[in-house]
N, C-alpha and C positions, 0 to 999 in steps of 0.2 A: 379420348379427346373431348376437351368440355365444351359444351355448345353454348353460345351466349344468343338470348331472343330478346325481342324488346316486348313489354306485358300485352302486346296491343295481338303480337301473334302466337298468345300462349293456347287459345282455343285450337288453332291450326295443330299446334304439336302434340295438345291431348286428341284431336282425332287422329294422328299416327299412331294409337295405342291399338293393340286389339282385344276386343270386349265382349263377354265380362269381365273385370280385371278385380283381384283384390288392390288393397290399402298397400300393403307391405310390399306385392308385385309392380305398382305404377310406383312406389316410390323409390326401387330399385332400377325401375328401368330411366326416369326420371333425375336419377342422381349427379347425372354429371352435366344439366340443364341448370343455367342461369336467368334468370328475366331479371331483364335492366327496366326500371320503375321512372316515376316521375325524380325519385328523390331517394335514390341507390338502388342495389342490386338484393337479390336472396335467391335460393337455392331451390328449385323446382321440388326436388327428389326429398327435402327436409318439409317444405311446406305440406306436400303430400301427407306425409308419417303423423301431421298434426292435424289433420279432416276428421269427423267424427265416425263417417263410416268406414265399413271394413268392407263394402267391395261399392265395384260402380259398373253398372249395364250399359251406362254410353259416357262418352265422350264429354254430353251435358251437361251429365250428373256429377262429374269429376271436377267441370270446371265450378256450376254450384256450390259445390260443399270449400273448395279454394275461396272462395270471393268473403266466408268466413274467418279465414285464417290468415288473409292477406292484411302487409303491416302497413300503418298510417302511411308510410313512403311511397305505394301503390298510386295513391292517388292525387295525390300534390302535395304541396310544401305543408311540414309539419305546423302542425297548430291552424292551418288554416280554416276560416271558416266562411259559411256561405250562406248563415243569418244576417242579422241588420250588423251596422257597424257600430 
């Protein structure tokens, strides 16, 4: 069954993992996890497989190396910006 979260409670479901975890393992158990974004949706278990490292000792570190790989949609409306006008 696929579980859909909103990004706000994705720390909450990397600490349901248990740690230390590789890459390949959080992104299998992760697979069938959605996070709904400011501006669409992506696949927990895909984001995962694109992190740079290959394992994670906690929960924090999993969510760190995400915050790299997550898409402009993540964070508000595309092209947005938050310099002068």
């Amino acid at each position: 069954m696929d579980e859909r979260i909103k990004l706000s409670r994705m720390g909450d479901r990397l600490d349901d993992l248990s740690y230390p975890l590789t890459r390949d393992d959080a992104a299998t158990k992760l697979a069938d996890v959605t996070i709904l974004m400011a501006d669409g949706e992506a696949n927990l278990g895909e984001l995962v497989s694109e992190v740079g490292s290959d394992s994670f000792t906690s929960s924090g570190d999993l969510y760190e190396e995400l915050q790299n790989v997550m898409p402009v949609e993540a964070i508000g409306e595309p092209g947005q910006s938050e310099g002068d006008a």
